[in-house]
RODO-2510 file (C-alpha; in nm, 4 decimals, decimal comma):
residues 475
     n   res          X          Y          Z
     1     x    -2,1830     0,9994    -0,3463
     2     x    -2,2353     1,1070    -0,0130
     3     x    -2,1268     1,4983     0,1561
     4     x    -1,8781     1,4976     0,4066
     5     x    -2,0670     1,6685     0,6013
     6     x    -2,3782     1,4872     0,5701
     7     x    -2,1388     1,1587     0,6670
     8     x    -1,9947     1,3636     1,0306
     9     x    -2,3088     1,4758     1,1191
    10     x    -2,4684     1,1454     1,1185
    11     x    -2,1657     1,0453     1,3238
    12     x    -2,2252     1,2663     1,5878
    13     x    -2,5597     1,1727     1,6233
    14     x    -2,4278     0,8869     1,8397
    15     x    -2,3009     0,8835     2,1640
    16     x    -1,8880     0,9011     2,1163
    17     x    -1,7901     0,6788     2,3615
    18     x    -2,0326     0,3753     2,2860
    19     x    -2,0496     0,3796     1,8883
    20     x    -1,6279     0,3383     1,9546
    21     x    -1,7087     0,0459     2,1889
    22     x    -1,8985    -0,1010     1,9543
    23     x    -1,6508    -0,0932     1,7033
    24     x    -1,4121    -0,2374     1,8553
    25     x    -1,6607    -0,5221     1,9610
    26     x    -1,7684    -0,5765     1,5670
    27     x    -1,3665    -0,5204     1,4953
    28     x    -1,3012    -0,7808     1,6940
    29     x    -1,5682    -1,0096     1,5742
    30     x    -1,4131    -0,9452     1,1932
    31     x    -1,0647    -1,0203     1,2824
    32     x    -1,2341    -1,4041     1,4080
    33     x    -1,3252    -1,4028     1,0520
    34     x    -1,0284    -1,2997     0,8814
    35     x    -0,7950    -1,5536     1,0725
    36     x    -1,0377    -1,7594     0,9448
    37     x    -1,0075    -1,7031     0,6195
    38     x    -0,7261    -1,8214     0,3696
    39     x    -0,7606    -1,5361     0,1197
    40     x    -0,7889    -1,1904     0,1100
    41     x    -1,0667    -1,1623    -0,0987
    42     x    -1,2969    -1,4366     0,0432
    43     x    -1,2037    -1,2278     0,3649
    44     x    -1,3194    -0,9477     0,2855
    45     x    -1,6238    -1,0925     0,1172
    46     x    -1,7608    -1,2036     0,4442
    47     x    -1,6994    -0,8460     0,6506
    48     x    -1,9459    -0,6580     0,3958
    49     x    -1,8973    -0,3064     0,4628
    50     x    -1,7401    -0,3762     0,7871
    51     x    -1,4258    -0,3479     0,6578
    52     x    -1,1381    -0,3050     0,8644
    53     x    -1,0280     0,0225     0,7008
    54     x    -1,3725     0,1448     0,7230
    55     x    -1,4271     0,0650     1,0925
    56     x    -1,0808     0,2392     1,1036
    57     x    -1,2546     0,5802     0,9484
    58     x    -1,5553     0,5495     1,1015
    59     x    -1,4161     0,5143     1,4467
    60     x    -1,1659     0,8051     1,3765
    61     x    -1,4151     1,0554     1,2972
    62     x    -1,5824     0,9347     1,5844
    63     x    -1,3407     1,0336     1,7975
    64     x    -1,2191     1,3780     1,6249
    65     x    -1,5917     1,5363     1,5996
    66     x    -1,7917     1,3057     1,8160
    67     x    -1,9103     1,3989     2,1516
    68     x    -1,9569     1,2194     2,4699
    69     x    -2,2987     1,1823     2,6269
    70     x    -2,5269     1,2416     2,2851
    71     x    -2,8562     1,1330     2,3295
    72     x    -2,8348     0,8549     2,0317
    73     x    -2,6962     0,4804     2,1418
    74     x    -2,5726     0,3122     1,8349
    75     x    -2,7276    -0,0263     1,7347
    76     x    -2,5372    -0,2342     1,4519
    77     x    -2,7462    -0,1459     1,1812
    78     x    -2,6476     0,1818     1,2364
    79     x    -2,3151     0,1477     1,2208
    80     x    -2,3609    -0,0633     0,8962
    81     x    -2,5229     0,2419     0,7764
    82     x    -2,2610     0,4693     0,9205
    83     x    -1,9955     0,2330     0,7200
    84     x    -2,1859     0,2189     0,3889
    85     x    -2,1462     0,6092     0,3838
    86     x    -1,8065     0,6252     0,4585
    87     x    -1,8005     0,3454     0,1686
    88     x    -1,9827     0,6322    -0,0659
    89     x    -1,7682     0,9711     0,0270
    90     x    -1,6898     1,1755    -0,2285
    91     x    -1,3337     1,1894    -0,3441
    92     x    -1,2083     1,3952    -0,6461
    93     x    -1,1839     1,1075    -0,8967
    94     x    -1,5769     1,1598    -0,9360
    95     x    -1,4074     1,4658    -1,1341
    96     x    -1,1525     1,3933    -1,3336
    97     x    -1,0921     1,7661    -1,4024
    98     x    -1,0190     1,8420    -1,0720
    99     x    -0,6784     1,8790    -0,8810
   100     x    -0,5634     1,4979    -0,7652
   101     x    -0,8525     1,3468    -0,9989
   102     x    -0,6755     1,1075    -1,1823
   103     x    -0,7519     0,7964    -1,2131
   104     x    -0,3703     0,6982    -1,1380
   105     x    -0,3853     0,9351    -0,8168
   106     x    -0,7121     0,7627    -0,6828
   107     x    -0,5615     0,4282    -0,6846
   108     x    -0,2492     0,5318    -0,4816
   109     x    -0,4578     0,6637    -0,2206
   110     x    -0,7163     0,4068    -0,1974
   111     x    -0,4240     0,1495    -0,2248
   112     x    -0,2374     0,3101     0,0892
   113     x    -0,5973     0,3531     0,2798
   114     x    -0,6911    -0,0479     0,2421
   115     x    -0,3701    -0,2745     0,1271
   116     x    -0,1801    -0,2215     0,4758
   117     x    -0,4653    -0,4376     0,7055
   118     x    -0,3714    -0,7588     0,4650
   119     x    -0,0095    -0,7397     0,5193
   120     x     0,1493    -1,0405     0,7395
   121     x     0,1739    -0,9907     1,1035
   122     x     0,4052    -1,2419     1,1828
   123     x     0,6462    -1,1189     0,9240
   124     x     0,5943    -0,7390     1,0622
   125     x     0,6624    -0,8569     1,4069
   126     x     0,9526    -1,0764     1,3360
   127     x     1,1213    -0,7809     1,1159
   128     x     1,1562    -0,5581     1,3822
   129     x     1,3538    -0,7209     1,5794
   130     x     1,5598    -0,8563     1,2832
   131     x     1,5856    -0,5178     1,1198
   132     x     1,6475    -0,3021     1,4210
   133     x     1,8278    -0,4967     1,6146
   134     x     1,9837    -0,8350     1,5163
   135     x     2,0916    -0,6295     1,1674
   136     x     2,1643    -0,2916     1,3167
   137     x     2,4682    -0,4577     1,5552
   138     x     2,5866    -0,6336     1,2763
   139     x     2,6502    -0,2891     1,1024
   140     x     2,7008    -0,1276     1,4641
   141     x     2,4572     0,1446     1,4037
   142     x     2,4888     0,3442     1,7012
   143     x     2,1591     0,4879     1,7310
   144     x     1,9815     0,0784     1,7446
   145     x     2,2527    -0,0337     1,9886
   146     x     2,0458    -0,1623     2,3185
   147     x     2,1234     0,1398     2,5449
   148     x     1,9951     0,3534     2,2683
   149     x     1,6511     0,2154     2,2237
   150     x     1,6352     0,1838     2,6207
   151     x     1,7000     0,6251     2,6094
   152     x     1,4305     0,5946     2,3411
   153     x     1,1473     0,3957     2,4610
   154     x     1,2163     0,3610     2,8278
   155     x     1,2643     0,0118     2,8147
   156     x     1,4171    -0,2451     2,5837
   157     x     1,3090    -0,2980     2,2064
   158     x     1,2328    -0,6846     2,2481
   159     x     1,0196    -0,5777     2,5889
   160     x     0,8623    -0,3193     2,3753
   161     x     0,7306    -0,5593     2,1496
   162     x     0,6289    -0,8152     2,3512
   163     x     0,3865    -0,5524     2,5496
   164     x     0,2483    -0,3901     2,2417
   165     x     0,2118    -0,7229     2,1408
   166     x     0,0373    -0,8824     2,4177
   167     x    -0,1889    -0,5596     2,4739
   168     x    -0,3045    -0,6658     2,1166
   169     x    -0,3460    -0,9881     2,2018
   170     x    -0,5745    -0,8820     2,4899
   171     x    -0,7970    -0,6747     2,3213
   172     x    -0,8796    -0,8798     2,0355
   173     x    -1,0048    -1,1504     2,2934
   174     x    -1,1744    -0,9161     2,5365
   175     x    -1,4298    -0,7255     2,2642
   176     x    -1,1585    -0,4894     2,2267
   177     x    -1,0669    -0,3486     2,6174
   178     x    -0,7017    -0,4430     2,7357
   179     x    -0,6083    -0,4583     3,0905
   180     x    -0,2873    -0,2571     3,1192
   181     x    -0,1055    -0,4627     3,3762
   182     x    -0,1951    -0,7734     3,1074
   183     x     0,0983    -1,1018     3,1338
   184     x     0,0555    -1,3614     2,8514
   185     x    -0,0794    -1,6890     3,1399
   186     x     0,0999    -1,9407     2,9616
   187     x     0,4072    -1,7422     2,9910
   188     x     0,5595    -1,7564     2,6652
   189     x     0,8641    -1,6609     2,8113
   190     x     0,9709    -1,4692     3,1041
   191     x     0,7967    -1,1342     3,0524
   192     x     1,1255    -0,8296     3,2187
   193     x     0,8721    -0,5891     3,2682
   194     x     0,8114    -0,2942     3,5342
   195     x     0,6507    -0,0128     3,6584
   196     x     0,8298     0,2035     3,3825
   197     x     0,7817    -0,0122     3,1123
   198     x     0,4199    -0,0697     3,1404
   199     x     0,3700     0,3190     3,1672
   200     x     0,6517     0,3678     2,8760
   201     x     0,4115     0,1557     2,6216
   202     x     0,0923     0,3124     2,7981
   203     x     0,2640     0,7025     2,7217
   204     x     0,3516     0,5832     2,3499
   205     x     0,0526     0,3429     2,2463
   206     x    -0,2815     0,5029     2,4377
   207     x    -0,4422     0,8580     2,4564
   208     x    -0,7938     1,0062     2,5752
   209     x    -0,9697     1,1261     2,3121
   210     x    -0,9279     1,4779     2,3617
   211     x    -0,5494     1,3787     2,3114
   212     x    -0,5711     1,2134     1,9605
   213     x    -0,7607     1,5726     1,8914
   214     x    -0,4281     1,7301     1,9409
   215     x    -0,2146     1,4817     1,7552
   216     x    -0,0030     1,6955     1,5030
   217     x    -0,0629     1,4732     1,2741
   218     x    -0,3522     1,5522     1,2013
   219     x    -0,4124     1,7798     0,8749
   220     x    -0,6388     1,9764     0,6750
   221     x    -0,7504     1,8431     0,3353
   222     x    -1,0271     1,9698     0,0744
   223     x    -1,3806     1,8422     0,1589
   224     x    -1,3563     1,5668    -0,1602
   225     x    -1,0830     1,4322    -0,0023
   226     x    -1,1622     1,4330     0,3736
   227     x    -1,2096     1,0865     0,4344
   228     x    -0,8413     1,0158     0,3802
   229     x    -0,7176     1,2704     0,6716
   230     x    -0,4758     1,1130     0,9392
   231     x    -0,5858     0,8980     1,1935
   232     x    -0,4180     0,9566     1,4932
   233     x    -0,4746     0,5790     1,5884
   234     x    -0,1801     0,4933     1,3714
   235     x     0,0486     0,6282     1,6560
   236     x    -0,2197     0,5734     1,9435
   237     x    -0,4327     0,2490     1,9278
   238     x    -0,5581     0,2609     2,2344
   239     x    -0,7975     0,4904     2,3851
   240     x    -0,8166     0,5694     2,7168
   241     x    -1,2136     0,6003     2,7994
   242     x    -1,3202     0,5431     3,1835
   243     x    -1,0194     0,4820     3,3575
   244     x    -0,9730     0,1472     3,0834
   245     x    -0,8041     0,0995     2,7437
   246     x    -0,9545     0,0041     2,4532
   247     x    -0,8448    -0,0779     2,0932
   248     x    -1,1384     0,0441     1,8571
   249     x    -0,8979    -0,1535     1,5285
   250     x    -0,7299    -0,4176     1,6841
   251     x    -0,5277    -0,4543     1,3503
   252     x    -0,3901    -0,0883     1,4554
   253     x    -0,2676    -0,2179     1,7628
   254     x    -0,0968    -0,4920     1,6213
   255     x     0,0699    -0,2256     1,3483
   256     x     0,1837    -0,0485     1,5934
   257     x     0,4822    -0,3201     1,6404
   258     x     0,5747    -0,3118     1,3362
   259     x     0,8937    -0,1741     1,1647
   260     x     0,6728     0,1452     1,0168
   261     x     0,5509     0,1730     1,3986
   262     x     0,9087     0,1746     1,5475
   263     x     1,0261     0,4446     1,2859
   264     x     0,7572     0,7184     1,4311
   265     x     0,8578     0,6396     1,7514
   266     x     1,2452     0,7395     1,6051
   267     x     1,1882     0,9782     1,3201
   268     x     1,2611     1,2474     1,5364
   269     x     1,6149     1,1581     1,5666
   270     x     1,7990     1,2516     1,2163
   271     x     2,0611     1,0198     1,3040
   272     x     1,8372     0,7487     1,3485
   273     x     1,7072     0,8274     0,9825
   274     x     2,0843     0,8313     0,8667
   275     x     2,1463     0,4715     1,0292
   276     x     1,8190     0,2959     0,8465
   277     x     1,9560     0,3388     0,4742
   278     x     2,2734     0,1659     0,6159
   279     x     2,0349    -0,0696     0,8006
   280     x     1,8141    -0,1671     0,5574
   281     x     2,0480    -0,2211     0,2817
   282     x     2,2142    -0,4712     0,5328
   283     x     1,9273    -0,6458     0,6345
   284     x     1,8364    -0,7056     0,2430
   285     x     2,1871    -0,8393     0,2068
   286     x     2,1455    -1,0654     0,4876
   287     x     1,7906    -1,2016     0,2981
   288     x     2,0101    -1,2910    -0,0067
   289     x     2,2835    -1,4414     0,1536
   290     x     2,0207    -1,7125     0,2516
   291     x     2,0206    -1,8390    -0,0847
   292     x     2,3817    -1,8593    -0,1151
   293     x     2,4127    -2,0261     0,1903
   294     x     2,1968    -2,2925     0,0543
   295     x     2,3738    -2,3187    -0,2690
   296     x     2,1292    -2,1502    -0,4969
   297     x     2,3012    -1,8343    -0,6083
   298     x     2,6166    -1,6283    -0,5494
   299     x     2,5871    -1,3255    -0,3937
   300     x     2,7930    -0,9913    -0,4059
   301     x     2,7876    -0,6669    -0,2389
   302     x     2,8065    -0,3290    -0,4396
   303     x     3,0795    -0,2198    -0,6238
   304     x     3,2870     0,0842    -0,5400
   305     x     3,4721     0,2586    -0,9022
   306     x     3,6450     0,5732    -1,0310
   307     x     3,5187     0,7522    -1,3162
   308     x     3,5676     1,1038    -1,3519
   309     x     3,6213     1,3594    -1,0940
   310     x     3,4938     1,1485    -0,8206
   311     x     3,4174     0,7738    -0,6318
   312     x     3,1073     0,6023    -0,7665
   313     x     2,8675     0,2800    -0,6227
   314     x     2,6983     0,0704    -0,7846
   315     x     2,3624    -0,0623    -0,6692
   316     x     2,3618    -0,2394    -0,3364
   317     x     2,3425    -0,6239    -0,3871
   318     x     2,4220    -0,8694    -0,6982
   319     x     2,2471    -1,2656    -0,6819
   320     x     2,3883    -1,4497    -0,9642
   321     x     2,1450    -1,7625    -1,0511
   322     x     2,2992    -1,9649    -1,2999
   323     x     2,0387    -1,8429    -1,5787
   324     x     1,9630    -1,4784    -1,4478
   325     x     2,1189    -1,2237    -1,2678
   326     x     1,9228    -1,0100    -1,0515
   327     x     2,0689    -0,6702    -0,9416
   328     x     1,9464    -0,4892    -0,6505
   329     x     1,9043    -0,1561    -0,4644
   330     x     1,7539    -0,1114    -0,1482
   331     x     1,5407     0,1966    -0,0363
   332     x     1,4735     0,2905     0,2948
   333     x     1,3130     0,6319     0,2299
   334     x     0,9159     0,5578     0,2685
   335     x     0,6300     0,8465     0,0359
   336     x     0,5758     1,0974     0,2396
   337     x     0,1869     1,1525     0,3799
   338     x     0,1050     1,3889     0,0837
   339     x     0,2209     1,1470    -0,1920
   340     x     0,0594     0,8691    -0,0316
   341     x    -0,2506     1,0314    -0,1064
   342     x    -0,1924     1,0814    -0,4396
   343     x    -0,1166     1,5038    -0,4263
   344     x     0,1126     1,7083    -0,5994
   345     x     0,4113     1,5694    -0,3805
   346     x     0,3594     1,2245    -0,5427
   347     x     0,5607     1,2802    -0,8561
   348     x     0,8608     1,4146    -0,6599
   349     x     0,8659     1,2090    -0,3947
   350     x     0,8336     0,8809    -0,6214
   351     x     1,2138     1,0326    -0,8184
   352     x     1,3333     1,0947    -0,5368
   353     x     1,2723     0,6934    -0,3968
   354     x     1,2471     0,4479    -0,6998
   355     x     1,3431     0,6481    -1,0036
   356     x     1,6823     0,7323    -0,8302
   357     x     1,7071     0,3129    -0,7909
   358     x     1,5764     0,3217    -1,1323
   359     x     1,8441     0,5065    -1,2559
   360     x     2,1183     0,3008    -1,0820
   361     x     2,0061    -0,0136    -1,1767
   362     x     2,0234     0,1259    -1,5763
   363     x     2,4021     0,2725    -1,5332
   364     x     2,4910    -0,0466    -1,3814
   365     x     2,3793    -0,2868    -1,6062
   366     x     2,5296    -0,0610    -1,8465
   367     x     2,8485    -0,0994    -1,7070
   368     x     2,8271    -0,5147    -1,6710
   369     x     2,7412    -0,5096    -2,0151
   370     x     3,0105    -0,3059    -2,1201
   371     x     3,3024    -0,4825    -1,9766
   372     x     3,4413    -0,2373    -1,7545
   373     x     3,6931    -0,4093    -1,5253
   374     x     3,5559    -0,3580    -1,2040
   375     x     3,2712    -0,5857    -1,2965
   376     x     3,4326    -0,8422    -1,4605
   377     x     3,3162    -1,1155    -1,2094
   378     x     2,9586    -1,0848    -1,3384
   379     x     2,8664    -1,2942    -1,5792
   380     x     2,6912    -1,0992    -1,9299
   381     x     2,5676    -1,4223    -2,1177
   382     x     2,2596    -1,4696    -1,8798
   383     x     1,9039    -1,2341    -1,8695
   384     x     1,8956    -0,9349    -1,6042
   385     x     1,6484    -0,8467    -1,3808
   386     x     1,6367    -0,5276    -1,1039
   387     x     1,4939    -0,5292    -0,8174
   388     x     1,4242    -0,1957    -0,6364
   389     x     1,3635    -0,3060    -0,2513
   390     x     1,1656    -0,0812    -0,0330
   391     x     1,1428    -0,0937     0,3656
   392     x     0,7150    -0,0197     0,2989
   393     x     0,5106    -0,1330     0,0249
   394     x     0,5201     0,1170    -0,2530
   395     x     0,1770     0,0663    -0,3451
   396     x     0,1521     0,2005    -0,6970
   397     x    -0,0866    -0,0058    -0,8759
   398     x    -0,1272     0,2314    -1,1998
   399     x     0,0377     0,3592    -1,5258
   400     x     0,1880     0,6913    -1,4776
   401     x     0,2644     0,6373    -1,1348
   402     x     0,5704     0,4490    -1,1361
   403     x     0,9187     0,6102    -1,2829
   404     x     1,0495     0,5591    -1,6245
   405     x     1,1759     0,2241    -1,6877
   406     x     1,5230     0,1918    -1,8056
   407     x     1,5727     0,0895    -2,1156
   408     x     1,8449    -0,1899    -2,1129
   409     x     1,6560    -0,3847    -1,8065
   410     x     1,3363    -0,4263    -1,6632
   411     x     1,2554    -0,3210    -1,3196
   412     x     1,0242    -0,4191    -1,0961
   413     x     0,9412    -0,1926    -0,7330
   414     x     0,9439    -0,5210    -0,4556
   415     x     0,8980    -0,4899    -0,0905
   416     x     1,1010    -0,6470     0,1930
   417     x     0,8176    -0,8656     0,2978
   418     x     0,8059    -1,0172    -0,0964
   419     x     1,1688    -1,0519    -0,0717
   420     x     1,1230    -1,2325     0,2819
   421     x     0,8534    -1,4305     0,1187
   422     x     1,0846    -1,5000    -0,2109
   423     x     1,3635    -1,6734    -0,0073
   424     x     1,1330    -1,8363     0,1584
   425     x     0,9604    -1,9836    -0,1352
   426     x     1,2971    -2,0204    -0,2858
   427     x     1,4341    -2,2387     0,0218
   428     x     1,1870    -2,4995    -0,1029
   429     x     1,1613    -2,5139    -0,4434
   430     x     1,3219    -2,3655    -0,8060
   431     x     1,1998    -1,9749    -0,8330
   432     x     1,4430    -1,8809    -1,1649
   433     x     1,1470    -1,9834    -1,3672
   434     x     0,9770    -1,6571    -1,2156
   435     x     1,2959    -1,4487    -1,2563
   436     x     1,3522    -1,5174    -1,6212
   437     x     0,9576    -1,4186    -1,7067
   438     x     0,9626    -1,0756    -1,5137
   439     x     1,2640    -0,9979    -1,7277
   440     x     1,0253    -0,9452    -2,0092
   441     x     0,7646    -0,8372    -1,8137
   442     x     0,7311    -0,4432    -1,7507
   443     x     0,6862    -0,3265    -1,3636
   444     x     0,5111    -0,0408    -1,4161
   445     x     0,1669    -0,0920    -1,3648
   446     x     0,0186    -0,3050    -1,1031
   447     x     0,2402    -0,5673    -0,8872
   448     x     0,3987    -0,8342    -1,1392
   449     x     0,6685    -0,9378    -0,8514
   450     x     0,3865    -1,1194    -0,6008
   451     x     0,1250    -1,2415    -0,8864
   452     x     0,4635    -1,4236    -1,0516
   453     x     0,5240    -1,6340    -0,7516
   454     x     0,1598    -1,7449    -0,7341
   455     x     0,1502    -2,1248    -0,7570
   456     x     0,5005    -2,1448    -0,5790
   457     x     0,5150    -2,3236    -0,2919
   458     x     0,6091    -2,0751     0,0169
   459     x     0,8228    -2,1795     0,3093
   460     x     0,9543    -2,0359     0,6361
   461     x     1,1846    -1,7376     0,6187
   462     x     1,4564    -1,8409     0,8873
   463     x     1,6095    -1,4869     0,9793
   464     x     1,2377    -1,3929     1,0741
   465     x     1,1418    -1,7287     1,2170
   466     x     1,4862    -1,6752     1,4295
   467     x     1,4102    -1,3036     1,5433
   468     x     1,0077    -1,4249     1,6411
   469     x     1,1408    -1,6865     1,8478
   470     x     1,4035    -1,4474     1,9842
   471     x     1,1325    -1,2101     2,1425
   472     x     0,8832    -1,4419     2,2303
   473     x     1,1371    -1,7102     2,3781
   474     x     0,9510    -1,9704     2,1628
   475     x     1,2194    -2,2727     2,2048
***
């Protein structure tokens, strides 16, 4: 494996500014070949080791201990090289004896590091707006109303998006540079932006790079696991060099949009945390109801009951099939940066998220099963199946990192994309096949819920197909 430090001091051989540019130039080129591509993995067979994760690394470090003006211009095999080592870092599963070693630790971090560039962008730029703002006036959460994002952002949500957005879209067709004052010239639809919104989005999305040194983010890990530290391009894509933007990982950029995105811009706002739960667990309700409205399932909210001392729920959702019934709990509450690299907050923070749904989804079926009279209406002579949805992928690919199961029902972690993509696929064709097999199927290890739908036809998702055309005035 290769030293850490043998890794950042071949990356500051190079000149700061121009091995970023050339990133973003060979970034750009791979993202031509991942539209390209109709799989992940033939994807990612073509980029090599120009990975989009590791251009990500390499152009981070680049920018926290590079400096300007070095006497060494990059060429692309050096970057291949530089890319190849970040491939080869040490990390402390080459000791299994050592703190965060495991096996079952590695994957979580590796998982969180590379699964996020293959998520959908249409379906993370279409849930924004449905989330946070066709959902959240539905449930008039007062901290998502219009006026409030305006306070927030300096402008409005959908304007937000459509500049991030189209500050993407000018990078990755200009070898990565964006021209701030940038208007889509076909005109998708008529763009409301001014003065303070362009320079809103500039404050929020670009830095110089003695900016992103500052970021707070970023923190201090042991040497085996260095390669995983924050990159303060998550919050700022682009990087002010010259008096010009550019996006070194336009895929960044286009994150930046997203619901995860909007959140950072929030979290600092505890009532805006308090609203998403509320949020969410609407906007997962709203999902389901799309299969009741086309006559495929019934669907019931949660079920408020009295036992003991106190007022009890049970879990958010119920979608009776007529041959399964699937119950449902909805998590807004993402890992927080420590567990998602597989330290010693990773146990907590996973019983805090899914083994709390866990244990709902166990008491309730308990209570169908049982008879009790507040849950009468569902029926007990069909197979049951929970669902524990989560706002972010939980991605938790090994034994030992996933709760307990309960014992009366399996339980499978699924994210809102899957269950955007599972009404979509079940708009178009029978899914209770799938259903009925992941009842005897265990969730804990690797992620049953998306290989179970492969072979299913998949269809549009109209709630996000609605919100898309909602921002970008598609008619």
């Amino acid at each position: 494996m290769t030293r850490w430090y043998r890794y950042i001091r071949d990356v500051k051989a190079f000149d700061r500014d121009e091995l970023v540019e050339l990133i973003a130039e060979v970034s750009c080129d791979q993202m031509d070949k991942e539209q390209a591509a109709t799989t992940a993995g033939s994807q990612w067979e073509q980029q090599g080791v120009l990975l989009p994760f590791v251009l990500a690394g390499v152009a981070r470090d680049a920018l926290l201990d590079g400096f300007s003006k070095a006497k060494r211009s990059p060429r692309s095999s050096d970057l291949e090289r530089l890319c190849s080592q970040y491939l080869d870092l040490e990390d402390a599963v080459a000791d299994p004896a050592a703190p965060y070693g495991s096996v079952a630790r590695y994957m979580v971090r590796v998982a969180y590091e590379q699964f996020p560039y293959q998520v959908s962008p249409f379906f993370e730029l279409a849930r924004s707006w449905a989330l946070f703002a066709d959902t959240a006036a539905q449930v008039n959460a007062p901290t998502m109303t219009e006026e409030a994002w305006r306070r927030a952002l300096r402008c409005g949500l959908d304007e937000y998006i459509w500049l991030a957005f189209a500050w993407h879209a000018s990078a990755a067709t200009n070898r990565g540079w964006v021209d701030p004052g940038f208007q889509d010239p076909v005109q998708i639809h008529e763009l409301r932006s001014s003065a303070e919104a362009l320079a809103a989005v500039s404050q929020r999305l670009s830095a110089s790079p003695n900016q992103l040194k500052q970021d707070p983010g970023i923190e201090v890990l042991p040497d085996n696991l260095r390669k995983y530290r924050y990159n303060p391009l998550l919050r700022r894509p682009f990087v002010r060099l010259g008096g010009r933007l550019l996006a070194p990982i336009q895929q960044l950029a286009r994150r930046r949009t997203s619901p995860e995105g909007l959140y950072y811009d929030r979290v600092q706002d505890p009532r805006f945390t308090d609203d998403l739960g509320d949020v969410f667990e609407a906007y997962i309700g709203r999902q389901l109801a799309t299969l009741e409205n086309a006559g495929l399932a019934a669907v019931l909210p949660k079920i408020q009951f009295d036992r003991g001392n106190g007022r009890e729920e049970s879990i958010d959702w119920f979608v009776v099939f007529p041959d399964v019934v699937l119950l449902v709990e909805a998590k807004a509450t993402r890992l927080a940066a420590e567990a998602r690299l597989g330290l010693d907050r990773l146990g907590p923070d996973v019983d805090r998220t899914l083994g709390v749904a866990y244990d709902q989804i166990g008491k309730t079926a308990d209570l169908i099963r049982s008879g009790q009279p507040e849950f009468l209406d569902l029926p007990t002579d069909r197979p049951m199946l929970g669902l524990v949805v989560t706002l972010e992928p939980y991605w938790l690919l090994w034994h030992g990192t996933h709760p307990v199961e309960p014992e009366n029902i399996r339980v499978h972690p699924v994210s809102c994309g899957e269950i955007e993509a599972m009404v979509g696929a079940a708009l178009v064709g029978p899914i209770t096949d799938v259903f009925l097999r992941l009842t005897t199927e265990s969730g804990t290890g690797g992620r049953r819920f998306v290989t179970a739908f492969e072979g299913k036809r998949s269809g549009a998702n109209p709630i996000l197909d609605a919100a898309y055309d909602r921002v970008f005035g598609v008619d």
